[in-house]
C-alpha positions as CSV (number, residue, x, y, z in Angstrom):
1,X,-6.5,25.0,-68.6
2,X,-3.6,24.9,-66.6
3,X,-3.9,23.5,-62.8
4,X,-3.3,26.7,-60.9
5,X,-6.5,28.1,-62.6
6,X,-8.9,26.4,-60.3
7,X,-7.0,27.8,-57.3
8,X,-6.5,31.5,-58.7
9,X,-10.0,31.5,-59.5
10,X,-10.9,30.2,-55.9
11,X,-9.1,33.1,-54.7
12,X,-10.5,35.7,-56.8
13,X,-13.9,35.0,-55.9
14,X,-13.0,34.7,-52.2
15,X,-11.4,38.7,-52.4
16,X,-14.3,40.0,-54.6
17,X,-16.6,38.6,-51.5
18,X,-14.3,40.3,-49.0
19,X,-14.8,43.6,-50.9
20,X,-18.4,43.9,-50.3
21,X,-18.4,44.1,-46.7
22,X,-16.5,43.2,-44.0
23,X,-17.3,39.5,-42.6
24,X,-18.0,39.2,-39.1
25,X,-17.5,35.8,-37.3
26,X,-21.6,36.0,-36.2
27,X,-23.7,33.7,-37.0
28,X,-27.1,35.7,-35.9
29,X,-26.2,38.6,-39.0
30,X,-27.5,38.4,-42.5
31,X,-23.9,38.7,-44.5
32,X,-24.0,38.4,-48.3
33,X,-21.6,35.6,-47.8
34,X,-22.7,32.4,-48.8
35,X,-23.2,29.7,-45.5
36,X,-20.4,27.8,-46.0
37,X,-17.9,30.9,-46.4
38,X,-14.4,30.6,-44.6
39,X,-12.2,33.9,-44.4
40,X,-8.8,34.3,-44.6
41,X,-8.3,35.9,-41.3
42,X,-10.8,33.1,-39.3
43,X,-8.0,31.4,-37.6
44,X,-5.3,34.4,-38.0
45,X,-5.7,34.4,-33.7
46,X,-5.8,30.6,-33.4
47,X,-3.0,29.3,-31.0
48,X,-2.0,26.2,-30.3
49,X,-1.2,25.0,-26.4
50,X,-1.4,28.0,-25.0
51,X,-1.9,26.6,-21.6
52,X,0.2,23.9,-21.1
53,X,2.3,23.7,-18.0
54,X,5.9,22.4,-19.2
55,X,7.1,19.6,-16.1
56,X,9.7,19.2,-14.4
57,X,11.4,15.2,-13.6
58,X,12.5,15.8,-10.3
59,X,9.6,17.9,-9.6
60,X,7.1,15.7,-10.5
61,X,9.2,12.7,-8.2
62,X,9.1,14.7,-5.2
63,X,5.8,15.2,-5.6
64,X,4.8,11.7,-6.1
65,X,6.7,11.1,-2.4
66,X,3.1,12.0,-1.3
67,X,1.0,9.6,-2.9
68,X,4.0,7.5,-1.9
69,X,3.7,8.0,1.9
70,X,0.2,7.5,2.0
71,X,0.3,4.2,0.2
72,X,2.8,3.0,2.5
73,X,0.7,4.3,5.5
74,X,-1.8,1.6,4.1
75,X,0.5,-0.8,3.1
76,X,2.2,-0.9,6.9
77,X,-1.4,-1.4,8.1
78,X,-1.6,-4.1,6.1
79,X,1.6,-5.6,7.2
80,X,0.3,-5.5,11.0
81,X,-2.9,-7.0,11.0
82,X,-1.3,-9.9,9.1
83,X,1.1,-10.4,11.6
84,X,-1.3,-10.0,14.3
85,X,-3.2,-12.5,12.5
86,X,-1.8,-15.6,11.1
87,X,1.7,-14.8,13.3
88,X,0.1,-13.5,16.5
89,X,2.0,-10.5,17.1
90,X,0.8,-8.9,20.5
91,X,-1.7,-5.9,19.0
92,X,-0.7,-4.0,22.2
93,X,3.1,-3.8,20.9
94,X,2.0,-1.4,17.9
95,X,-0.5,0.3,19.8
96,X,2.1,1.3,22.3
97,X,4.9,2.1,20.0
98,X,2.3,4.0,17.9
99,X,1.2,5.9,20.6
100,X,5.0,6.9,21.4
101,X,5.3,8.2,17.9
102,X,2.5,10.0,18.3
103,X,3.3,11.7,21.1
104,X,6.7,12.7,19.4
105,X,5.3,14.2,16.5
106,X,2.5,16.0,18.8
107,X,5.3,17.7,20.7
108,X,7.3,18.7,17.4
109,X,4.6,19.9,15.6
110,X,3.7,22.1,18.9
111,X,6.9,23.6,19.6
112,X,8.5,23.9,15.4
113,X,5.3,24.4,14.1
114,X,4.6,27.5,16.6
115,X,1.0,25.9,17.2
116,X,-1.1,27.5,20.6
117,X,-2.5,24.0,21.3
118,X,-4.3,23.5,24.6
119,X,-2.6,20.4,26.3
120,X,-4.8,19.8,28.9
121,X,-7.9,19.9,26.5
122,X,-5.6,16.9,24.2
123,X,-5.1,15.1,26.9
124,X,-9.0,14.8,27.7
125,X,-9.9,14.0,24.0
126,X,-7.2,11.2,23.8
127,X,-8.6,9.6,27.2
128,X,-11.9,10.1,26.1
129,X,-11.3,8.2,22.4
130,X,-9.3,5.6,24.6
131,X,-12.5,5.0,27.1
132,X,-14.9,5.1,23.9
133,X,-12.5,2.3,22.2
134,X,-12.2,0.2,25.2
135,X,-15.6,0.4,25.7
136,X,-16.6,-0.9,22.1
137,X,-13.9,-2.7,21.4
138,X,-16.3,-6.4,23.3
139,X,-19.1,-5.2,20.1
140,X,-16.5,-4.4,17.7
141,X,-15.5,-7.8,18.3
142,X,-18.9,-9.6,17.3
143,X,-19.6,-7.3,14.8
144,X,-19.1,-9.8,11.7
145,X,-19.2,-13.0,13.3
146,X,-22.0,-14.5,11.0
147,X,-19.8,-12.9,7.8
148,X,-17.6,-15.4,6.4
149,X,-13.9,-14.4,5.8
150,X,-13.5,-13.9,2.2
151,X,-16.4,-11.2,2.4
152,X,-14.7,-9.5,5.0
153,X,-10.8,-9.5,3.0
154,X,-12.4,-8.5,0.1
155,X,-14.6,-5.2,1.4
156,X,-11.5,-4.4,3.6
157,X,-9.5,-4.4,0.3
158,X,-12.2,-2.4,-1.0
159,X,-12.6,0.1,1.7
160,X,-8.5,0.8,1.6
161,X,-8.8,1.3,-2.4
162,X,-11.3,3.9,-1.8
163,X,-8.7,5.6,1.3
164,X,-5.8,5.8,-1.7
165,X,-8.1,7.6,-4.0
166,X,-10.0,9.6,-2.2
167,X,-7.1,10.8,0.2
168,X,-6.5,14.5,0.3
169,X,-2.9,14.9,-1.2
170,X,-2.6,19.0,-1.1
171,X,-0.5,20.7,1.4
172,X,-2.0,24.1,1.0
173,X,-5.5,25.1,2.6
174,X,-7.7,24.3,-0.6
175,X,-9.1,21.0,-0.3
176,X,-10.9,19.4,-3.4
177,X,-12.0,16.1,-1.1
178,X,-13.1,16.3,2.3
179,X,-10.4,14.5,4.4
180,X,-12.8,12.9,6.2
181,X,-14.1,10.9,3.5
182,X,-10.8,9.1,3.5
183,X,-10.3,8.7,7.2
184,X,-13.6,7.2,7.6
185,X,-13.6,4.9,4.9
186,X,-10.1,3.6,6.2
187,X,-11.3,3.5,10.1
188,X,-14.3,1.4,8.8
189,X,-11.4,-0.9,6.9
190,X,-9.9,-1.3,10.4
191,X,-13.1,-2.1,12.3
192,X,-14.0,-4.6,10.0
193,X,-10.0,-6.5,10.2
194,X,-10.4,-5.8,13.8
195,X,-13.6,-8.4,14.3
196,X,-11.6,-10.9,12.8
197,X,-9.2,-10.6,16.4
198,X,-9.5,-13.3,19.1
199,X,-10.1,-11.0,22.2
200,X,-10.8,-7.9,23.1
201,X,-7.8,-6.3,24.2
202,X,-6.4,-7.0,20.7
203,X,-9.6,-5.4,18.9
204,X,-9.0,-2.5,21.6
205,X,-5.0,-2.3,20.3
206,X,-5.6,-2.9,17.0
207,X,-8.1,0.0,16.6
208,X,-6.1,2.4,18.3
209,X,-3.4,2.1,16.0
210,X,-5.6,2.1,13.5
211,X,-6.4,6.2,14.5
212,X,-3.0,6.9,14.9
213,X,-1.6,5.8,11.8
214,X,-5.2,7.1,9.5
215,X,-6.3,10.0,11.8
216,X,-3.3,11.9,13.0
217,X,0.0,10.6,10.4
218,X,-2.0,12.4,8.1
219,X,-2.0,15.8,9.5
220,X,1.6,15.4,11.0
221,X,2.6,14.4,7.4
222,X,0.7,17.5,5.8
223,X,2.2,19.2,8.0
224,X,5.6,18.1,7.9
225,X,5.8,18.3,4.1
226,X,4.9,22.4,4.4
227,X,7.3,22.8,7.1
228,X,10.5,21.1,5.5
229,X,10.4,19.1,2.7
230,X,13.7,16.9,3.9
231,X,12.0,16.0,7.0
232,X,9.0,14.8,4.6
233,X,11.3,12.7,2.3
234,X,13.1,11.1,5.6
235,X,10.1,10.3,6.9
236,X,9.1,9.2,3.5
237,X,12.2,6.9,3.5
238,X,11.5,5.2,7.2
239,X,8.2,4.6,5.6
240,X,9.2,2.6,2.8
241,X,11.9,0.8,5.0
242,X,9.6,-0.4,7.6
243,X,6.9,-1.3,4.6
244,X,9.7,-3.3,2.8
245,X,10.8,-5.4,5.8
246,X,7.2,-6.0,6.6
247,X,6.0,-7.3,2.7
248,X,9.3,-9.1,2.7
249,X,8.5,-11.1,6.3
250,X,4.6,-11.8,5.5
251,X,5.4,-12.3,1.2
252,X,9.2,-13.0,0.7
253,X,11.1,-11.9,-2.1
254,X,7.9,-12.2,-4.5
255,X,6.1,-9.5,-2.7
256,X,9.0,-7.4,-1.7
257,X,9.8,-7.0,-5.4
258,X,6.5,-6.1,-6.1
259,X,6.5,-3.2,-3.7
260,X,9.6,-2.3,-4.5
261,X,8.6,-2.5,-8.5
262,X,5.5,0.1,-7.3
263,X,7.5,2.3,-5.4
264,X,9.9,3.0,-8.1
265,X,7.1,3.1,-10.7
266,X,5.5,5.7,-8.8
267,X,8.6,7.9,-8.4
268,X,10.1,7.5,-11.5
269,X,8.6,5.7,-14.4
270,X,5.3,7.5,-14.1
271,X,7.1,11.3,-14.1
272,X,8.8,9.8,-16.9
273,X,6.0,8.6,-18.8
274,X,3.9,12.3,-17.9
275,X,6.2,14.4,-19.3
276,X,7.1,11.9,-22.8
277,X,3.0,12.2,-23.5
278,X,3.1,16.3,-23.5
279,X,4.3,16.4,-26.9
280,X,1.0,14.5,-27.9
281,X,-1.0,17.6,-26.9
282,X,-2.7,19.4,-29.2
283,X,-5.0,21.9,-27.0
284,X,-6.3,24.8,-29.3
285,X,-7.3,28.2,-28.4
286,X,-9.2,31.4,-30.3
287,X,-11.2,34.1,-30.0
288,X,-14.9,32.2,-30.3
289,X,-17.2,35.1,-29.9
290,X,-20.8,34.3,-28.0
291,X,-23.7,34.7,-29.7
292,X,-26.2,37.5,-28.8
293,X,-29.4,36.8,-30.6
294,X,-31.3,40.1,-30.9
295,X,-34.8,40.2,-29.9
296,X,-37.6,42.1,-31.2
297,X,-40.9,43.0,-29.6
298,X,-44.3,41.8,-31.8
């Protein structure tokens, strides 16, 4: 018997089933096709990555300047309490040049941004966060005092891990995390740093940087990003400057180069790496029909 005869005969017997009746890809329908039955045309309509988004490089680089701003938002924080810290850096010099800034972005993102924003009423709820603040700041102060040090670095560093991932990175209106879960979570990072501070003025400083740089950067930045995309990567850039000279005064050279080895990770070795896995994909699509069992009255 020559070896073909097993297939041929395979064959046969498949096309003398198919001439009964037609077979139907349900499994609820007596067929006088044996269980295990496989026809010819069963994956004729099966299609192979149908779905999958081809990347671009540089696309996928500018968009990591997002995650990349953010990061650097915590990262600067970082940098100041440190310096406020061990170096004793006057709090009251960031909260002031923060507030500046602030007041430079409010007024560009009024007038470019064609925004009908009530001064007067912005004017009330910043005096009224500053009272609230300076009123706390003498509790916010004693808040930890029986927590020892190492507890309080080491929630702070937790609290600041959960900012980075649960930040809202979109730019259009659809949200998949509420934004305040990540300015919370990073104002509850700041008030515990902040009780570490020898007096109250500099819990007072310290926190009000801490709202400009976690609760209104981020909606400048948002903003920014959807208005021009330039202005986003400049201010992306002044980021990563100001971050650089800060991990290089508190760290040196070891922790500058490990900034700098994460910033160009993120914009360019990740991409990179993203697009080299797609040819691993292997997604699989077909016409899988739903099952309808028919019921019968007793």
């Amino acid at each position: 018997m020559s070896p073909e005869s097993s297939p041929k005969r395979k064959i046969r017997k498949q096309r003398t089933l198919e001439s009964r009746k037609p077979w139907r890809k349900l499994l609820w329908v007596h067929q006088p096709y044996p269980d295990n039955y496989v026809d010819l045309s069963f994956l004729s309509q099966l299609k192979r990555n149908m779905h999958v988004q081809q990347y671009s490089f540089w696309a996928l680089s500018s968009d990591s300047t997002v995650i990349i701003s953010h990061v650097a938002t915590v990262v600067l924080f970082a940098c100041v309490f440190i310096v406020i810290y061990n170096f004793d850096w006057n709090p009251a010099w960031f909260a002031g040049s923060g507030s500046i800034c602030t007041l430079i972005a409010y007024f560009i993102w009024v007038y470019l941004g064609d925004n009908s924003t009530n001064i007067s009423a912005t004017s009330k709820s910043a005096t009224l966060i500053v009272s609230t603040l300076l009123g706390l700041s003498p509790v916010l102060k004693s808040l930890t005092q029986s927590t020892s040090s190492d507890s309080i670095w080491a929630i702070s560093v937790w609290l600041f891990i959960l900012n980075i991932f649960f930040h809202d990175y979109s730019v259009g209106p659809q949200k998949t995390v509420p934004p305040t879960l990540s300015t919370n979570v990073a104002i509850a990072a700041a008030i515990v740093l902040a009780s570490r501070l020898s007096t109250t003025l500099s819990v007072f400083g310290f926190l009000l940087f801490s709202i400009q740089i976690f609760g209104l950067f981020p909606v400048f930045s948002r903003w920014l990003r959807s208005y021009s995309f330039p202005g986003h990567l400049l201010l992306t850039a002044f980021l990563i400057s100001i971050t650089e000279y800060g991990t290089f005064l508190i760290g040196g050279w070891w922790a500058l180069g490990v900034w700098t080895a994460a910033i160009i990770s993120a914009a360019f070795l990740a991409p990179g790496w993203l697009i080299a896995l797609q040819k691993y994909k292997n997604e699989i699509q077909g016409p899988w029909d739903t099952a309808k069992p028919v019921l019968r009255s007793r």
